[in-house]
C-alpha positions as CSV (number, residue, x, y, z in Angstrom):
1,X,-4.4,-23.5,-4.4
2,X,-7.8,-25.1,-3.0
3,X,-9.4,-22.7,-0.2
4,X,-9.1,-24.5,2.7
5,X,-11.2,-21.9,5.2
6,X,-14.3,-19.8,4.7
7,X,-13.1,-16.2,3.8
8,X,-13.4,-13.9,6.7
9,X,-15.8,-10.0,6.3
10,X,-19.6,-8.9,5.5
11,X,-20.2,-7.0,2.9
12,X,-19.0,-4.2,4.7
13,X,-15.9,-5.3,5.7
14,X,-12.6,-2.9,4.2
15,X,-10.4,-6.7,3.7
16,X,-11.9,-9.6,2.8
17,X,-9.1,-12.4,4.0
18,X,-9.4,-15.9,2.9
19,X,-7.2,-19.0,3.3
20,X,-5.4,-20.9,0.3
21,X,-3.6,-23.7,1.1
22,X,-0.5,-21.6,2.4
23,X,-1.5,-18.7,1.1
24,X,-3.5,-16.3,2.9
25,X,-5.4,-13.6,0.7
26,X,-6.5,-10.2,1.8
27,X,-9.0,-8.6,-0.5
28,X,-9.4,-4.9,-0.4
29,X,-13.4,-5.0,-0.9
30,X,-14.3,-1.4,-1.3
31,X,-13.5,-0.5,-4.7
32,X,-16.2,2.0,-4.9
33,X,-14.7,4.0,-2.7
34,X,-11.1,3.4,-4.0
35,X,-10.0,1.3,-1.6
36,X,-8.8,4.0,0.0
37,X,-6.1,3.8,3.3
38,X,-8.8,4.4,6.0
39,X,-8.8,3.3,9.7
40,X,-10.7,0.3,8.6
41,X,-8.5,-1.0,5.6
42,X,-5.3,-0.3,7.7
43,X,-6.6,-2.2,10.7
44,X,-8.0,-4.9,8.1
45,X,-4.2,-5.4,7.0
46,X,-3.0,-5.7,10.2
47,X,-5.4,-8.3,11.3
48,X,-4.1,-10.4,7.9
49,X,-0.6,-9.7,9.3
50,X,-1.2,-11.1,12.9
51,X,-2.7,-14.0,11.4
52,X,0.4,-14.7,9.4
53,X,2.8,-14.2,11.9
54,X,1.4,-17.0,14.5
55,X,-0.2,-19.8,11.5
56,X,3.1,-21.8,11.0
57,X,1.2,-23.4,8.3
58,X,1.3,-19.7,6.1
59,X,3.9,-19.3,4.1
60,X,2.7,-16.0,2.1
61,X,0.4,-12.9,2.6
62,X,-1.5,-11.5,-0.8
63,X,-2.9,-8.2,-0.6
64,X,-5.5,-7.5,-3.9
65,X,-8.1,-5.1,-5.1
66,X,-11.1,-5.9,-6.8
67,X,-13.0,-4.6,-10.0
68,X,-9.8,-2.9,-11.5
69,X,-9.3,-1.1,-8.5
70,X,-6.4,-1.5,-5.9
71,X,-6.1,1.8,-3.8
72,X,-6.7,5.1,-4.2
73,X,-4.3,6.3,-1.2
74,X,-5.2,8.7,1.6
75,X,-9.2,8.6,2.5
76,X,-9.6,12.5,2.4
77,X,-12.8,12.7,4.1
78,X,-11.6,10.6,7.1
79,X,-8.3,13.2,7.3
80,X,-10.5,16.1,7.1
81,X,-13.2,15.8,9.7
82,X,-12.2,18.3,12.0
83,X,-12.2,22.1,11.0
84,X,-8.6,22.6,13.5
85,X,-6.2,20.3,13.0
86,X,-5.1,18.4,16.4
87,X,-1.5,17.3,15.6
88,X,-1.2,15.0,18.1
89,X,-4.5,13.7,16.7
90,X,-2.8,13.5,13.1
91,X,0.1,11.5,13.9
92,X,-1.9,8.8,15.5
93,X,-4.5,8.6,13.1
94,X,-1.3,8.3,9.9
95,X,1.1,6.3,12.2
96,X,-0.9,3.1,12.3
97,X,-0.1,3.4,7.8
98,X,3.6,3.7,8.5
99,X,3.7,0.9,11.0
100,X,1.6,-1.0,8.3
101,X,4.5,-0.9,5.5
102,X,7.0,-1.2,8.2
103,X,5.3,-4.6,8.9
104,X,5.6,-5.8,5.2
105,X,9.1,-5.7,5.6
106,X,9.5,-7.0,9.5
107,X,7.1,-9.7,9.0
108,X,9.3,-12.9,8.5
109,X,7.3,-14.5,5.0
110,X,6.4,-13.5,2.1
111,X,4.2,-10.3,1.3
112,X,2.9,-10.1,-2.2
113,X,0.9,-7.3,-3.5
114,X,-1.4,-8.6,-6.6
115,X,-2.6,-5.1,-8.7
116,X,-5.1,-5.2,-11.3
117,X,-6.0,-1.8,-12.6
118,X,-5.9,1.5,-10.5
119,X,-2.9,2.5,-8.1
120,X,-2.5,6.0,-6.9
121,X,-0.9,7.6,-4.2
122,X,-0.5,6.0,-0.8
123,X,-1.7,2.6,-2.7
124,X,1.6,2.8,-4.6
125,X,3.3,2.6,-1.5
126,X,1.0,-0.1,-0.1
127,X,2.6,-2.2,-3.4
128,X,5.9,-0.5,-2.7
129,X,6.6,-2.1,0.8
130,X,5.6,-5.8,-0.5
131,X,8.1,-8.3,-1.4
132,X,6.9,-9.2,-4.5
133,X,4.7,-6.9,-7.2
134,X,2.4,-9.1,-9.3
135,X,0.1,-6.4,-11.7
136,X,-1.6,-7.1,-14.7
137,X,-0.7,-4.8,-18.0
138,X,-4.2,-2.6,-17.6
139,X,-2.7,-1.3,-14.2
140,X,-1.7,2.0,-13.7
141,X,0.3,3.8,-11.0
142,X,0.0,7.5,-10.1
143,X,1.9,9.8,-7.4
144,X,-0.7,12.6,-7.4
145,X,0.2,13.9,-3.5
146,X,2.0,17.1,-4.6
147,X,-1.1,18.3,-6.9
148,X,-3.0,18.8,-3.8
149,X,0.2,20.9,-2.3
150,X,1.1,17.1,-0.5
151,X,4.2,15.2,-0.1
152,X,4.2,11.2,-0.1
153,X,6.0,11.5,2.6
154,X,4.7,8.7,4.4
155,X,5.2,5.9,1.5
156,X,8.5,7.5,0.1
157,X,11.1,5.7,2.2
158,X,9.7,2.5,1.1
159,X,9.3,3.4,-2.5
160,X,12.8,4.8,-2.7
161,X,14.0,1.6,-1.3
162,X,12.6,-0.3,-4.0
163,X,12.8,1.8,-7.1
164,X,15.6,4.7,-6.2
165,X,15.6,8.0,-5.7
166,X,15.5,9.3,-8.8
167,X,12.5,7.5,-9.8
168,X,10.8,7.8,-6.9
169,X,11.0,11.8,-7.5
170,X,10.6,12.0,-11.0
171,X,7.0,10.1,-10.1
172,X,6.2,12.6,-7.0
173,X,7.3,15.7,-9.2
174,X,5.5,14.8,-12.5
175,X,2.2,13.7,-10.6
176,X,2.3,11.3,-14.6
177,X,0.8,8.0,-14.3
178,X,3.1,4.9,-15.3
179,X,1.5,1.7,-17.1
180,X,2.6,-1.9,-15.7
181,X,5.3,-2.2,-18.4
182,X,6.8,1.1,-17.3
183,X,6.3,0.3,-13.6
184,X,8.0,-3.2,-14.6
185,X,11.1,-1.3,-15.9
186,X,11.9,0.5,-13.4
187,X,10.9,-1.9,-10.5
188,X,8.3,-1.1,-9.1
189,X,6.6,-4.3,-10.5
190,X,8.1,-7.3,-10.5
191,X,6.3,-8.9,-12.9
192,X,3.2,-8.2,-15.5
193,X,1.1,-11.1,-15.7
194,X,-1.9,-11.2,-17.9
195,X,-3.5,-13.9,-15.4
196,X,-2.6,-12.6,-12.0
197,X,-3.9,-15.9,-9.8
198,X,-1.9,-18.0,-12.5
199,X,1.0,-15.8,-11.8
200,X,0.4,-16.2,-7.7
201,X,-0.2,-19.9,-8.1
202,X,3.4,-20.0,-9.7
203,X,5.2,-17.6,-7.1
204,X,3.7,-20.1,-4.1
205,X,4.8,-23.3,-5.8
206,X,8.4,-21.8,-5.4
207,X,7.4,-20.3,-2.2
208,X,6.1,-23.4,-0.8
209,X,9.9,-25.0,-1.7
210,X,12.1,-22.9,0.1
211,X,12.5,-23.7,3.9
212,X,10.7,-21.1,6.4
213,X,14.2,-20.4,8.2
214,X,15.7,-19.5,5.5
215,X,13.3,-17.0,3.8
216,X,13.0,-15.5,7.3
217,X,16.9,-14.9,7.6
218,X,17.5,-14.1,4.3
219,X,14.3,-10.9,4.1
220,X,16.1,-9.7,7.7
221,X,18.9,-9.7,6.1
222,X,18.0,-7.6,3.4
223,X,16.0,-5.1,5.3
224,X,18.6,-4.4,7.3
225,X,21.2,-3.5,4.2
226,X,18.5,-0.5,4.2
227,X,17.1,0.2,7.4
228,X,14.1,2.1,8.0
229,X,14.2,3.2,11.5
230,X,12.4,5.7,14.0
231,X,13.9,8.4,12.8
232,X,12.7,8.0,9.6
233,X,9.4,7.5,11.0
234,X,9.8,10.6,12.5
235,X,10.6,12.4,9.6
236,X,8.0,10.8,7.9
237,X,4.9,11.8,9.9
238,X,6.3,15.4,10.5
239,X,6.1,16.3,7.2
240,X,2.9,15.1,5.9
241,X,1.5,16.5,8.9
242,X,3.2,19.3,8.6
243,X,1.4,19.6,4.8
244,X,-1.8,18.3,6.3
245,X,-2.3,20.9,8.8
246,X,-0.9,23.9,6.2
247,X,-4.7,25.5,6.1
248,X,-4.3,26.0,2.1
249,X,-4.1,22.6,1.6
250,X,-6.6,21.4,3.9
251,X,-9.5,24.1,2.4
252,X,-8.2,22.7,-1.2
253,X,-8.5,18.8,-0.1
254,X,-12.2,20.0,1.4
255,X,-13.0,21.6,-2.0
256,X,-12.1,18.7,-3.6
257,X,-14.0,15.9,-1.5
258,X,-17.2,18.1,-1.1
259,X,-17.4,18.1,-5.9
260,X,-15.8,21.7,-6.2
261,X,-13.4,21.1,-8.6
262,X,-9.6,19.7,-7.9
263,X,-7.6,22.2,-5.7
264,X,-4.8,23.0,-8.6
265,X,-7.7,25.0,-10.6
266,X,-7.9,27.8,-9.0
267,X,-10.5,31.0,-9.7
């Protein structure tokens, strides 16, 4: 895969997107900060996304971290800067995440999440809602939501869809962190690849092979053998607003973000 365009971000940018041959690659390029599911990231994402829909010459979207981080999920300091919660405010500020994964799925080519190292929380959903889960064997993926009195509510649909329900809860309920080989088994990862651009070069040289209409009929088809509709949306943002605004959790989120210790130690 040659780059055939200058990548696209400053040094402050959230996603760093840069053209390979029919491959488009979105860098999250914040690891620092863990990557985490901000207004900038998720707007980031969707700018990747409009550019893949309208280039006819993209076959594939790959989203990747950098520096053995890929996302840390929710960006607590951006959900907590009011004092009152405005749940108007909320839903707007989450539903732009939801429509985000809904996307990955809608989105008639291929989207292919690429993890090396750290996945936790909404980043395992960011994985969850791709087509295709590349990750190399030091990854690991963590459901922590319910330790700060959370529910994943907003990523759930999408990893049940992929992995199953049982799964899916027994990784909410346990808050335990899976390896790659663990995530492999129970699908969550599609494959574990010690070389990870090696592993993406291989997956486009199939990619590039099969004809655009029919990778386009045949993902519609499959999302719609499990739909994920409005009403799930709805369901979605009402309940981790719902946990959002519950004044517990919010004071235990604050405590957290501001060094006072995690919120499930309590005095």
């Amino acid at each position: 895969m040659e780059l055939s365009d200058a990548p696209q971000g400053g040094p402050d940018t959230a996603v760093r997107v840069d053209r390979r041959g029919s491959l488009l690659l979105a860098t999250l390029d914040q690891p620092a900060a863990g990557n985490t599911l901000n207004a900038a990231l998720i707007g980031g994402l969707h700018a990747a996304l409009d550019r893949l829909e309208v280039d006819q010459g993209l076959r594939a979207l790959a989203i990747r971290g950098r520096d053995g981080v890929f996302c840390d999920g929710m960006d607590f300091a951006e959900a907590t800067t009011t004092q009152v919660v405005d749940m108007a405010a909320l839903r707007d500020r989450i539903r732009p995440f939801w429509q985000l994964l809904a996307r990955f799925g809608a989105v008639p080519k291929t989207v292919v999440a690429v993890v090396d190292g750290r996945v936790n929380a909404g980043g395992v959903g960011l994985a969850a809602a791709c087509d295709i889960v590349v990750a190399t064997p030091r990854s690991g993926f963590l459901l922590s939501e319910l330790m700060f009195g959370l529910v994943p509510a907003t990523i759930a649909p999408f990893l049940i869809r992929r992995i199953g329900w049982q799964a899916a809860w027994r990784m909410t309920l346990t808050a335990q962190r899976i390896d790659a080989g663990e995530a492999r088994a129970i699908g969550l990862v599609d494959d574990v690849a010690g070389d990870p651009d090696d592993a993406l070069r291989r997956l486009m040289i199939r990619l590039d092979r099969m004809p655009a209409a029919g990778v386009a009929a045949g993902k519609a088809y499959f999302q719609s053998l499990v739909p994920l509709d409005a009403e799930a949306e709805r369901r979605a943002l009402d309940a981790i607003c719902a946990r959002i605004a519950d004044p517990e959790v919010m004071a235990g989120i604050r405590r957290f973000i501001e060094g006072e210790g995690v919120p499930w130690r309590r005095s």
